[in-house]
N, C-alpha and C positions, 0 to 999 in steps of 0.2 A: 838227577838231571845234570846233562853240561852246561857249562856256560854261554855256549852256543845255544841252546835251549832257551837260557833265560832270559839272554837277549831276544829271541824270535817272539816268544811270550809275553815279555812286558811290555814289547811292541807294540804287538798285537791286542794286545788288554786295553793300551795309551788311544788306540786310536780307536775301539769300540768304546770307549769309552765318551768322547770326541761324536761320535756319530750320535751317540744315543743322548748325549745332550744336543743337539740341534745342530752342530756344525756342517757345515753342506760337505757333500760325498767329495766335490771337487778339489776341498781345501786337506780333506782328512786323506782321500788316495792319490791325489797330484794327478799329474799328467798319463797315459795310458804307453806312452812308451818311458822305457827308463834314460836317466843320464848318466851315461858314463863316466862323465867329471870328472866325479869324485872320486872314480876307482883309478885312471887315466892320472891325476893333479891333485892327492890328497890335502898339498897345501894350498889350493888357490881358494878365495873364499866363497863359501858355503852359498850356492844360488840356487841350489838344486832341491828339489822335495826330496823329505826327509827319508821316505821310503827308498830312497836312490841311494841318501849317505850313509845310512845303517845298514844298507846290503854292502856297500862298499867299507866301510870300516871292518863290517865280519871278513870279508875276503882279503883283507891286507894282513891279516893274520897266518895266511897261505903264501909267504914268499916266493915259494919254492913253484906255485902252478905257474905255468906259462899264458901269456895273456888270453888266446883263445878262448880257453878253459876258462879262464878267472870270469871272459866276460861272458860266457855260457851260462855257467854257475849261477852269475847273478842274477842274467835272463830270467833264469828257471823259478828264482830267488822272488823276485821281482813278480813273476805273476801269480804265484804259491801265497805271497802275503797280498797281494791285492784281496785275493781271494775268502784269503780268512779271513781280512779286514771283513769285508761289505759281502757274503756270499750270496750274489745274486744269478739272474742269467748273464747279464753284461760280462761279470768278471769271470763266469764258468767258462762261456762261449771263447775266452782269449785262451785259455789252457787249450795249448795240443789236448788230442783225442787219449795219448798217452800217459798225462799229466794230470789228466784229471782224476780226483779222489777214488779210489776201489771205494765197495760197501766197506771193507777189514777198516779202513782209514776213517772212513764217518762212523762208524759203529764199535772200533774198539781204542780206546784211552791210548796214547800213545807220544814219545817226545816227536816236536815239533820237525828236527831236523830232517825224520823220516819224510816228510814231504816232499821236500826238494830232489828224492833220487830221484832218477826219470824210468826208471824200469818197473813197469808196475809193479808186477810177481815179487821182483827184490823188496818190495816197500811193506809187501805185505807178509814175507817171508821174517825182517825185520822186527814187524809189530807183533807176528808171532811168537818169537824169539828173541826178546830183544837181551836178555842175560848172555846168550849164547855169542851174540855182535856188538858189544858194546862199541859205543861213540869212538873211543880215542884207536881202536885197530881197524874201524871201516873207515874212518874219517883219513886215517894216514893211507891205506891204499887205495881210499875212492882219490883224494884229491893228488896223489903222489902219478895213478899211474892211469884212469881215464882220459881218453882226450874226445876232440870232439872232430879229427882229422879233416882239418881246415886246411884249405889245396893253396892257400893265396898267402899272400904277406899278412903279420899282421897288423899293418900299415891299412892295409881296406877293412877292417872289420869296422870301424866308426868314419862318418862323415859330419863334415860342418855345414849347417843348414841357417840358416834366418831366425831357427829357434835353439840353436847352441848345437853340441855334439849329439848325433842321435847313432846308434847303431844301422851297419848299412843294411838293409832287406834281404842282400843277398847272402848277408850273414844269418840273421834271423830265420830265412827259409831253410839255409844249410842246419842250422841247431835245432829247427823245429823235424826235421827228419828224424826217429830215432835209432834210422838205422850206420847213423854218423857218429853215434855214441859209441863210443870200441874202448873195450875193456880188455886191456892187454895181460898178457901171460903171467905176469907176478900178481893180476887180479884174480883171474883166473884160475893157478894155481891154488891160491890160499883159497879162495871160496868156491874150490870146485864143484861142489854139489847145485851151483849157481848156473853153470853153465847153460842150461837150456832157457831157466829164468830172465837170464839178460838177453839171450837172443831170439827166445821165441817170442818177444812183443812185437821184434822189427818187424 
C-alpha cells in the first residue's frame, strides 16, 4: 500500500470506529459541504472538520496541481470518504451518478486511492490491474496533467458566506459534469489503451 493509502485507511477506520461507539453521525462526518480553509490557508487555525483537514493536508503534498484541480480533487475526496465513513442512502445519493462505487469496487479488495478517480471504467480497469498501474506512475500523470477546464478565474471557485468559505455551486456543478474532466495527451498517451474508458462515461 502507499502512504496515501494509509492515510485514507486509518481515516476511515478512526471515524468507523467513532460511529460504532455511539458518537452522532454529525460530529463524526461534519458538515455536507466541504471547507476549503484548510487547502486555501494551511496555516490559519484549524476550525474546520477533520475530514476537510486531512483531505487538505493529502493535497498539499501536490504542489505542482493548479487550484481548480486541487479543489476538485478534494471535492471528489470529500464525498468518497463521507461515504465510506457512514455508507448510507444520504451519503450514496450526494456522489454524482459517475462516482458512485461499480460492483468491481464493492466486491473486489482494493487500495483506497482507487476511489477517488472519477472514470468509472478506469477505477475498475485499475482494481483489475493494479501491478500493472502502480500508485506512484498514475498518481504523477493523473495529478500532473488532468484538469477539470474551469472557464473562470480562480478567484470564483470559493465564496465567503455566514458559515465561512464554502465552494461556489457554480463550481460544484461544473466538476460534478464528467464531461469536464479532460485527460490530456501525455495522459492519454501513456495510458492509451484507456482512451475509450475515460471518455465513454461522459
Amino acid at each position: 500500500t502507499c502512504p496515501l493509502d494509509q492515510i485514507l485507511l486509518d481515516f476511515i477506520a478512526s471515524r468507523r470506529s467513532m460511529l460504532a461507539r455511539g458518537v452522532s453521525p454529525v460530529s463524526v462526518l461534519g458538515p455536507e459541504h466541504l471547507c476549503p480553509r484548510d487547502l486555501l490557508d494551511p496555516t490559519a487555525d484549524p476550525t474546520s472538520h477533520s475530514i476537510s483537514q486531512v483531505m487538505a493536508e493529502v493535497l498539499t503534498t501536490f504542489p505542482h496541481v493548479k487550484l481548480p484541480e486541487k479543489l476538485a480533487f478534494m471535492y471528489l475526496m470529500h464525498l468518497t470518504t463521507r461515504w465510506q465513513v457512514s455508507p448510507n442512502m444520504d451519503s450514496y445519493s450526494r456522489l454524482p451518478v459517475w462516482l458512485r462505487p461499480t460492483v468491481m469496487q464493492i466486491t473486489v479488495p482494493h487500495a483506497a486511492w482507487i476511489d477517488n478517480i472519477p472514470w468509472p471504467r478506469v477505477r475498475d480497469i485499475l482494481i483489475q490491474d493494479p501491478s500493472r498501474y502502480p500508485f506512484a506512475v498514475f498518481s504523477e500523470l493523473y495529478s500532473g496533467h488532468v484538469h477539470v477546464n474551469w472557464p473562470y478565474d480562480s478567484e470564483d471557485i470559493v465564496v465567503d458566506t455566514d458559515d465561512g468559505q464554502l465552494l461556489n455551486t457554480i463550481f460544484e456543478k461544473h466538476i460534478q459534469r464528467l464531461s469536464n474532466w479532460v485527460a490530456p495527451r501525455p495522459f492519454r498517451e501513456y495510458f492509451s489503451e484507456w482512451t475509450s474508458d475515460v471518455y465513454g462515461d461522459v
